[in-house]
N, C-alpha and C positions, 0 to 999 in steps of 0.2 A: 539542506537537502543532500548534500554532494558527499557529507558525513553520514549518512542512515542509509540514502538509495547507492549510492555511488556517480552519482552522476546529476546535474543540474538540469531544470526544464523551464520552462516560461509556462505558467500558466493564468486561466483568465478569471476572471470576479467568481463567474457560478462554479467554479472551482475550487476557489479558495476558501469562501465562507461556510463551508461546512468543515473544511480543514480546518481552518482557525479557529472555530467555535469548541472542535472535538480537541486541541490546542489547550485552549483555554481551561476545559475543563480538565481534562487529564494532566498539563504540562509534560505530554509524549508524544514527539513527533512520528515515530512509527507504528503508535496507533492512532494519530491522526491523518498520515499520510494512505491510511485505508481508504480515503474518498477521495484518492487520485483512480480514476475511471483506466481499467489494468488494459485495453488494448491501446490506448492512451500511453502508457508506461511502457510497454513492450514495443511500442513504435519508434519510440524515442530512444529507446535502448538499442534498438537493431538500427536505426538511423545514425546511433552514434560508434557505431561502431562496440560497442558496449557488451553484447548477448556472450557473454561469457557462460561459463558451465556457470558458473557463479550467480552471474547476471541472469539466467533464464530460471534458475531456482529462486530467488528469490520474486521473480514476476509469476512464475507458478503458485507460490504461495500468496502473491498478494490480491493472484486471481481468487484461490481458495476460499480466501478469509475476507473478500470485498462485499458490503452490503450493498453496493451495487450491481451486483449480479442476480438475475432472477431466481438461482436455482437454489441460492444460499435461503434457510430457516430461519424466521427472525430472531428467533433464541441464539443463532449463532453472529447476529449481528449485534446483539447484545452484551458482550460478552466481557468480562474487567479486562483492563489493561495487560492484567499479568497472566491471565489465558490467553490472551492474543500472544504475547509474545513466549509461551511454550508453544502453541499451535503453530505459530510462523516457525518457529526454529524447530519443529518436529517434519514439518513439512520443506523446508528449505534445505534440510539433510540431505 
């Protein structure tokens, strides 16, 4: 985790098993790490001293592109692995 987010978290079961599944099927942890729940992320990032320009764009993005969010299209939660990551890097700019 500390290679892709910059930073380590603890998290619990109803957390991980959609990570790991998304994991599994991709073998991409930065599009699996899309089902880390982003106020969740950006808490741990400002807790840890973390929220860099850096750090805050990349929680922006991961808010963007989270199928956890109500406001996201399911077409865009749908989406291959290698549009997520032009989406995340066009947004994390």
């Amino acid at each position: 985790m500390k290679s892709i987010l910059g930073f380590n978290i603890e998290l619990n079961v109803d957390c991980m098993l959609p990570l790991l599944n998304d994991f599994r099927e991709t073998g991409d942890w930065l599009y699996a790490f899309r089902w880390l729940t982003p106020r969740h992320l950006s808490r741990v990032a400002a807790n840890r001293g973390a929220l860099t320009q850096q750090a805050e764009a990349i929680a922006v993005a991961h808010t963007a592109l989270s199928p956890l969010m109500s406001g996201n299209k399911e077409e865009d939660t749908l989406i291959s692995t290698a549009e997520y990551r032009i989406r995340f890097d066009r947004i994390a700019r």
